[in-house]
N, C-alpha and C positions, 0 to 999 in steps of 0.2 A: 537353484536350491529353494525349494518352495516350503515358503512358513504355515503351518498348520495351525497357529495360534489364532485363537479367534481376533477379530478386527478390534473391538475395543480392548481387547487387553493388551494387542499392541499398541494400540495410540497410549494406551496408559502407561506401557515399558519405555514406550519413547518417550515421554515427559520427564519419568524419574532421572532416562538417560540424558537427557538435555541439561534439568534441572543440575546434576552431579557433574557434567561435564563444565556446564555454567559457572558456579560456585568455585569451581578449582581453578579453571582457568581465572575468574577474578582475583584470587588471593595469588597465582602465579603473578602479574601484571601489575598489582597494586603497587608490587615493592617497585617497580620503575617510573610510577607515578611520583611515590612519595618519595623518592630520592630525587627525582629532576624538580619536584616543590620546593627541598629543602636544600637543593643543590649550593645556593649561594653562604647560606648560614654551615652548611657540613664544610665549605671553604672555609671561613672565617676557624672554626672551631680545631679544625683538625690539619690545617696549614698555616697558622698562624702568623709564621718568620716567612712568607713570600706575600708579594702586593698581591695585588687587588685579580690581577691580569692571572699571573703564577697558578696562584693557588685556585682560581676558578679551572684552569688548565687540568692543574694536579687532580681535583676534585672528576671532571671528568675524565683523565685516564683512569682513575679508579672506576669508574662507571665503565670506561672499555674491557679494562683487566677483567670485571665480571665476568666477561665475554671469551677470555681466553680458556675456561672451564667448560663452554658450552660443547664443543666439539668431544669430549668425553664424558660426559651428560649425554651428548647425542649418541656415543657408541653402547655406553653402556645399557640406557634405556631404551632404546632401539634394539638392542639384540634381549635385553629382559623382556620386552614387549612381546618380540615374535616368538621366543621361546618359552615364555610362562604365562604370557595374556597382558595383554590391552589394561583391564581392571587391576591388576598386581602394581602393573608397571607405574598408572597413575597415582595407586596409593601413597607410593614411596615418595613419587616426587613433590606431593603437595607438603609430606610430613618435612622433605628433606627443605623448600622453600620456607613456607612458616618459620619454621626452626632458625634459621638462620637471618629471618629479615625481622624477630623478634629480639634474637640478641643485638644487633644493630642500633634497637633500642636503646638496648639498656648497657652500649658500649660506654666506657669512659673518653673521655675527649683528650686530644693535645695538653691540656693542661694539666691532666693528673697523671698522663701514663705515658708523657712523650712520644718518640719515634714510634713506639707500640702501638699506639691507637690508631694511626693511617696501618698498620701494617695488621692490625687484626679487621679492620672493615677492608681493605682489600682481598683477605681471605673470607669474611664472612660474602661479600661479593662473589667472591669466585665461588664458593659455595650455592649462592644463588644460579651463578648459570651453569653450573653443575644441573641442576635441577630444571631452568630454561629449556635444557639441551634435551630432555625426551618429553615435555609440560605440553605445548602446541601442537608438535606430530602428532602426541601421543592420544591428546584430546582429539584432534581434527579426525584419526582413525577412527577414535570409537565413537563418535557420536554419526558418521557419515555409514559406518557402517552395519548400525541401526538404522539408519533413513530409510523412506518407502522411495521407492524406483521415479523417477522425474522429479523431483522435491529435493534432492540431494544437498545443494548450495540453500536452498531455504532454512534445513534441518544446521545444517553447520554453520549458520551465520552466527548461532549461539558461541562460535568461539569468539569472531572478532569482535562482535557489540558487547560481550563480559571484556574483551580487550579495553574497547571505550570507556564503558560505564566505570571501568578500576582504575581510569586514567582522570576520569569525572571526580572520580570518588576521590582519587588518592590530591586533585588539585582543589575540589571543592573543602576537603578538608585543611588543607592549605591556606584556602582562599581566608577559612573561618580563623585559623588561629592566627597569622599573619595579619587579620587585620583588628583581631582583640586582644592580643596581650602584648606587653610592649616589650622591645628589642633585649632587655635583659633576660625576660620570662622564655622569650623563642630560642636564647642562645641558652638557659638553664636547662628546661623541660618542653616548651614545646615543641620542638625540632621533631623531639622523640614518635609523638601521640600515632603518626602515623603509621610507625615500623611496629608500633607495639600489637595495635589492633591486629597482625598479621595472624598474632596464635588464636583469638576465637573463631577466627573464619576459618582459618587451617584444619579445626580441631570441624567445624561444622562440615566442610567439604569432605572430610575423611569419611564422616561417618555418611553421607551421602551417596558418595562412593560404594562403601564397605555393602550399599543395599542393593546395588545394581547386578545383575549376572554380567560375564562378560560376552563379549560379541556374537551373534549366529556366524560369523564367519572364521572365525578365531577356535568357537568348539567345533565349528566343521571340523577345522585343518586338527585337531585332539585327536576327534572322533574317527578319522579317515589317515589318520599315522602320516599326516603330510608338516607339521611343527616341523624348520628348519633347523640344523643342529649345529650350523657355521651361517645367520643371516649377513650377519656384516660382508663377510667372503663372496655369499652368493648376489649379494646387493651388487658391492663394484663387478664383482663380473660377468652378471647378467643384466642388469642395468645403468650401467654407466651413462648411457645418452640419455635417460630420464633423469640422473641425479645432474648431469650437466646442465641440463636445460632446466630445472628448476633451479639451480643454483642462478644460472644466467637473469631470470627474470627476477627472480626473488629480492634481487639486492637493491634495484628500485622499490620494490615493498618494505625494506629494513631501513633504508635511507628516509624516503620518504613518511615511514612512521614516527623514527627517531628526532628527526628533523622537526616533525610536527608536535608531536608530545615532550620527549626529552627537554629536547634543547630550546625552543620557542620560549621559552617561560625566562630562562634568563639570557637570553639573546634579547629579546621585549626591555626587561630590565636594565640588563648589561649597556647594550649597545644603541638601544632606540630611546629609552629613558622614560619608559613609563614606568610607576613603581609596581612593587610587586604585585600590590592586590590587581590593579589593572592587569598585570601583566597572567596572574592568574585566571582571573575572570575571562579573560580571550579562551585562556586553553580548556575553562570549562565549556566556553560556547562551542569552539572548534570538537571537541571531544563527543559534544553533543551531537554536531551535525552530521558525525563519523559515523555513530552508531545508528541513526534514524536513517543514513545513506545504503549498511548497512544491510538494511532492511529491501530496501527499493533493487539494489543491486545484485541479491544473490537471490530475488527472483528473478532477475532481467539475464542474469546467469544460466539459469534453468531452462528458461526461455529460446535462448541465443546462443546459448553455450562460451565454455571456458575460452576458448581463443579468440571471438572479440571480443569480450569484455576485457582481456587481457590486454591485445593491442587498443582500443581507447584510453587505457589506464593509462601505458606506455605512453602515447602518443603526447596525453594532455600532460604529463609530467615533462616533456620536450615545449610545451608551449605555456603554460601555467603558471610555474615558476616567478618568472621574472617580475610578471604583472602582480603577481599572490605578493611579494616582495614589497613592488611600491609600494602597492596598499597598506602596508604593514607599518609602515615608518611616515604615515600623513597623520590620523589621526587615531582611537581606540576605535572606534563605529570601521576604518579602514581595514584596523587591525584581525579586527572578528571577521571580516569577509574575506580576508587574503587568508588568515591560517583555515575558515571552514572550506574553501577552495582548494587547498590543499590535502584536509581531510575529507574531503567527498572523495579524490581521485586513489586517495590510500584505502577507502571504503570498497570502491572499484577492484582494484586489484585484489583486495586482501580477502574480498567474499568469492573470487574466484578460484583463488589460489588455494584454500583450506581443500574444499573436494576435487579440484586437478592434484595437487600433493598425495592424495589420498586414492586416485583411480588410475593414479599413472605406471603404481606397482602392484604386480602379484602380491596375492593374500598373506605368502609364507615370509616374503620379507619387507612388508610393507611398511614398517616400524623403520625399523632400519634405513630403507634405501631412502624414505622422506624426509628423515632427521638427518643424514650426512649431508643432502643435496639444499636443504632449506639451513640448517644451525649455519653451513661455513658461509653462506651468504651475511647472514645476521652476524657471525662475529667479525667476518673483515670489514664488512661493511655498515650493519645495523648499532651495532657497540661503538665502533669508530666515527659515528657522525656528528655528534654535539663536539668531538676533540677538532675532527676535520675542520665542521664550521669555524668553531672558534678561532684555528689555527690562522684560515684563510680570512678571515674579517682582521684578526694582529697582522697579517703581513699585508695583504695589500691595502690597509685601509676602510673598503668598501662595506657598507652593511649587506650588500648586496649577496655579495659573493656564493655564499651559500648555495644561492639558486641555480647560479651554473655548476656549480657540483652536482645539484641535483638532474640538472638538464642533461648532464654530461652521461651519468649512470642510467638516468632512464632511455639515452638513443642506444648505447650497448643492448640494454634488454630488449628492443623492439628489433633490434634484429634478431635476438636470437627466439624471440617469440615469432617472428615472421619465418626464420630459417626452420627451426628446429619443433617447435612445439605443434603436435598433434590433440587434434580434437578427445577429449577423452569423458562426457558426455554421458553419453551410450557405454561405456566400459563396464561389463561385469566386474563386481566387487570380488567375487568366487575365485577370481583364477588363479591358480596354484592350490586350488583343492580339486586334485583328479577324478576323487569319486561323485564332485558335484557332476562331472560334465556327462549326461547319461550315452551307455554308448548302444547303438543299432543294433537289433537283433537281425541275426545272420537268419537265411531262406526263408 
């Protein structure tokens, strides 16, 4: 399907389209920054009748429960996507995000509204991964499918480094109010500052958005009557071994991000006893070295292509771990090197995965069959991992533990990276638009 647009005026489509894909996905991602920030104070505040242990517990099941919404997020935006477009699809969900991690804000706590208050941030939650559930496919489509042919992982690294940088953002600003105002002011008004910022950014991604056209391959499938009119149907039953296999791998990408971003900040605190600003300060260094990895990686992607990088990723989250651990629990200078060793291999995997996710399915359902195969990785396992952690450090004691859960989910996925996962590279973005493929003239 050959573009006739002159060359700088695509490099300039591509910017806008980068730029818009950028911005959204940061305000998607923020709200998980600045909830794992203020993770221990939304304990105190809105669990107030359980200890110390409990109510951190409760605080993140609330943070998993998000996750119970993703999977219908991921159907609904997933089949909006491939039936109305890429650009509609993301509109909605930056509007439906903000929206909701702005009231968060400006929720009333345990103290004025009792049982109500956990029970409306658990639905503002779920609302959030309501909106998770087609944010990352949705974006990883449309900007991979703007990208110029060999560059693919370079052009889409724009998702997971706005991943970083809102995970930067959401603990740098953390870092600042946690360590200027004091413990009355954070449990009054600070807590807030972060969910609140969500609606100008919201409000700036929209209209970002709103400037972009949507995909050359998205108004192919328009313009060529090929728009799928059941994608979700056509997804599990024409690709089921691609939604497997990204499920399979992926859930060492959800673990391993959760692990490193979520829960790190008060695991550091909680359990290894540095305070929070320390404990902060790690997850902006780690945060950093994700995004500048990021970088190196999904050209090395390009380069090498999606299956090793895939298996490397695998491999070192099977050997990494434990070591990334010790470091963790000697001093802060250990601290920073054990979580950015874990975020360089999350870098790994995560810049592969946005354009394998994205070329592993035909055009007409590609919304779709990426989003059921990547969300239910992320909600069993991506949403459930600061609970797991936690779970496993109260029972057996160990601070350790963590890391063989982690080691444990990353050797499943190296098998099924080894078994199952094909190179996908070279994959035409086109396919399932019939009238791209030109056909032979007969005598």
């Amino acid at each position: 399907m050959a573009d006739t647009t002159p060359q700088a005026a695509q490099a300039a489509i591509r910017r806008k389209v980068t730029l818009a894909s950028a911005i959204g996905n940061f305000v998607e991602w923020f709200d998980s920054a600045a909830y794992a920030v203020m993770s221990a104070t939304i304990a105190a505040l809105f669990f107030p009748e359980y200890d110390k242990a409990a109510a951190l517990l409760a605080t993140w099941a609330i943070f998993a429960g998000g996750f119970i919404a993703r999977p219908l997020g991921a159907a609904f935006f997933g089949r909006y996507g491939d039936r109305l477009g890429r650009n509609k699809m993301l509109a909605l969900t930056i509007l439906t995000m903000s929206g909701a991690t702005f009231l968060i804000g400006i929720l009333p706590t345990y103290a004025s509204w009792g049982v109500a208050a956990p029970v409306l941030l658990f639905l503002l939650r779920c609302a959030q991964g309501f909106s998770t559930g087609g944010e990352y496919t949705g974006a990883s489509a449309f900007i991979v499918e703007y990208a110029p042919e060999g560059r693919r992982a370079r052009f889409a690294a724009a998702v997971p480094v706005t991943v970083g940088l809102a995970s930067v953002a959401g603990s740098g600003v953390g870092f600042l109010i946690t360590s200027t105002v004091t413990t009355e002011a954070l449990q009054s008004w600070g807590w807030r500052i972060p969910f609140l910022l969500a609606a100008p950014l919201g409000l700036i991604g929209l209209y970002l958005r709103s400037k972009v056209e949507d995909t050359p391959v998205f108004r192919a499938l328009e313009k060529h009557d090929e728009v799928a009119q059941a994608p979700l149907r056509e997804a599990v039953r024409r690709s089921g071994r691609q939604i497997a296999t990204l499920f399979g791998y992926s859930i060492t990408n959800a673990v391993g991000y959760y692990l490193m971003s979520s829960y790190m900040i008060s695991y550091m605190s909680e359990e290894l006893g540095y305070t929070k600003s320390q404990a902060q300060l790690a997850n902006v260094v780690s945060m950093l070295a994700y995004s500048v990895a990021c970088l190196f990686a999904a050209s090395a992607s390009d380069r090498f292509g999606r299956r090793p990088m895939l298996i490397v990723a695998c491999v070192g989250f099977i050997l990494v771990p434990l070591p990334a651990f010790w470091l963790m629990g000697g001093s802060l200078a250990g601290a920073m090197v054990g979580t950015s060793l874990l975020a360089m291999l999350v870098a790994v995997i995560g810049t592969s995965n946005v354009p394998a996710l994205v070329e592993m399915f035909p055009a007409k359902i590609r919304a779709s069959g990426s989003a059921i195969g990547y969300t239910a990785a992320y909600v069993l396992f991506g949403g459930t991992a600061p609970f797991v952690a936690t779970g496993l450090v109260s029972v057996t004691g160990s601070a350790i533990a963590p890391a063989f859960y982690l080691v444990a989910v990353a050797a499943v996925s190296t098998v099924v990276v080894l078994v199952s996962f094909k190179e996908t590279r070279h994959l035409p973005l086109d396919r399932g638009v019939e009238a791209a493929t030109p056909v032979p003239e007969r005598g």
